[in-house]
C-alpha positions as CSV (number, residue, x, y, z in Angstrom):
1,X,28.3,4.1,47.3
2,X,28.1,3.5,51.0
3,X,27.5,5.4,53.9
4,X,29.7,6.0,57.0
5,X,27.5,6.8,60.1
6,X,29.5,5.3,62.5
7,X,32.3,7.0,65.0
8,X,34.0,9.7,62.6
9,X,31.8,9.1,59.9
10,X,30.7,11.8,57.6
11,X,27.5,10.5,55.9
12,X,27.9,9.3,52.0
13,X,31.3,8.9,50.5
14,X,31.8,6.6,47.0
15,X,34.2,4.1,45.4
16,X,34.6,3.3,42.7
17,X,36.3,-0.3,41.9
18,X,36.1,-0.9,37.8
19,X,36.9,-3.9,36.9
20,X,36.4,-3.4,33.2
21,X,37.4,-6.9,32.1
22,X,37.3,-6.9,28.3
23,X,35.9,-3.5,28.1
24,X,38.2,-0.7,26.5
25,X,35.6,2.2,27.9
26,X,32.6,3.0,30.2
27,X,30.8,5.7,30.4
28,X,28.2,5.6,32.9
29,X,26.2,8.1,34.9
30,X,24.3,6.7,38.4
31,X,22.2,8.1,41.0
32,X,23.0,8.5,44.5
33,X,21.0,10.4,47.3
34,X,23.6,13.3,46.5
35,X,23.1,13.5,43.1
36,X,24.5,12.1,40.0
37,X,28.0,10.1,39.9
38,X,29.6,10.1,36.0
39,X,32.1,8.0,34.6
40,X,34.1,8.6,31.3
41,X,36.7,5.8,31.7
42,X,39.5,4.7,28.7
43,X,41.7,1.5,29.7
44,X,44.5,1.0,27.9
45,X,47.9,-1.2,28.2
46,X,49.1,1.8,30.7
47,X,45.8,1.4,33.2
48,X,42.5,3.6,33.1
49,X,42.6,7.6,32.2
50,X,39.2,9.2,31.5
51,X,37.3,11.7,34.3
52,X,35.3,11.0,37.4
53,X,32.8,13.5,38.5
54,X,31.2,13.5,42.2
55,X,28.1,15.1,43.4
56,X,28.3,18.1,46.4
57,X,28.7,16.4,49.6
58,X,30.2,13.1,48.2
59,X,34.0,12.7,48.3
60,X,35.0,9.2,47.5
61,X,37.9,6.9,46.1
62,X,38.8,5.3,42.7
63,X,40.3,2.2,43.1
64,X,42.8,0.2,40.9
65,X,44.0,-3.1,42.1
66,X,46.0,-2.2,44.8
67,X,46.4,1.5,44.4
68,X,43.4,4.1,45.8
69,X,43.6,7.8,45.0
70,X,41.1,10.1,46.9
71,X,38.1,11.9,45.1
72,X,36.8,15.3,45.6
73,X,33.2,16.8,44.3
74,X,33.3,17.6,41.4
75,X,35.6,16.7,38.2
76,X,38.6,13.9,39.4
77,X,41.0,13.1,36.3
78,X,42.4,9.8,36.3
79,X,45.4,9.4,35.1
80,X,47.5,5.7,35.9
81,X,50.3,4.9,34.2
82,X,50.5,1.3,35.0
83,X,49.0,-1.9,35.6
84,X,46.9,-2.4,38.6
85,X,49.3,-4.4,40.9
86,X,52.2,-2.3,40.5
């Protein structure tokens, strides 16, 4: 989690990069001055699939290799249907 004060900022905003290696799931909850961030991640052969869910006031971005998909508060689905360079 980082925050943007500069020009344009809005004050917190997450990412979240997994890089799950050998792992097949993580579930994971952590705190952030917003409130809680939770993670209930599956990778499989056809990239990760599980739910994100964001605090009020914290939008935020999953990343997969190359791709990034934009977060909202609340419950995010993830849902990629490939590998992370395509």
């Amino acid at each position: 989690m980082s925050k943007n004060s500069g020009p344009g900022g809005g004050g917190w905003r997450g990412s979240i990069a997994s890089q799950p290696g050998s792992l097949k799931t993580i579930v994971a909850t952590t705190p952030t001055p917003k409130g809680l961030v939770k993670l209930d991640l599956t990778f499989g052969q056809k990239g990760p699939h599980g739910v994100v869910t964001l605090p009020e006031g914290l939008p935020g971005t999953f990343v997969w290799g190359s791709r990034r998909t934009p977060l909202v508060p609340g419950e995010n689905k993830i849902a990629f249907p490939r590998s992370p360079s395509s």
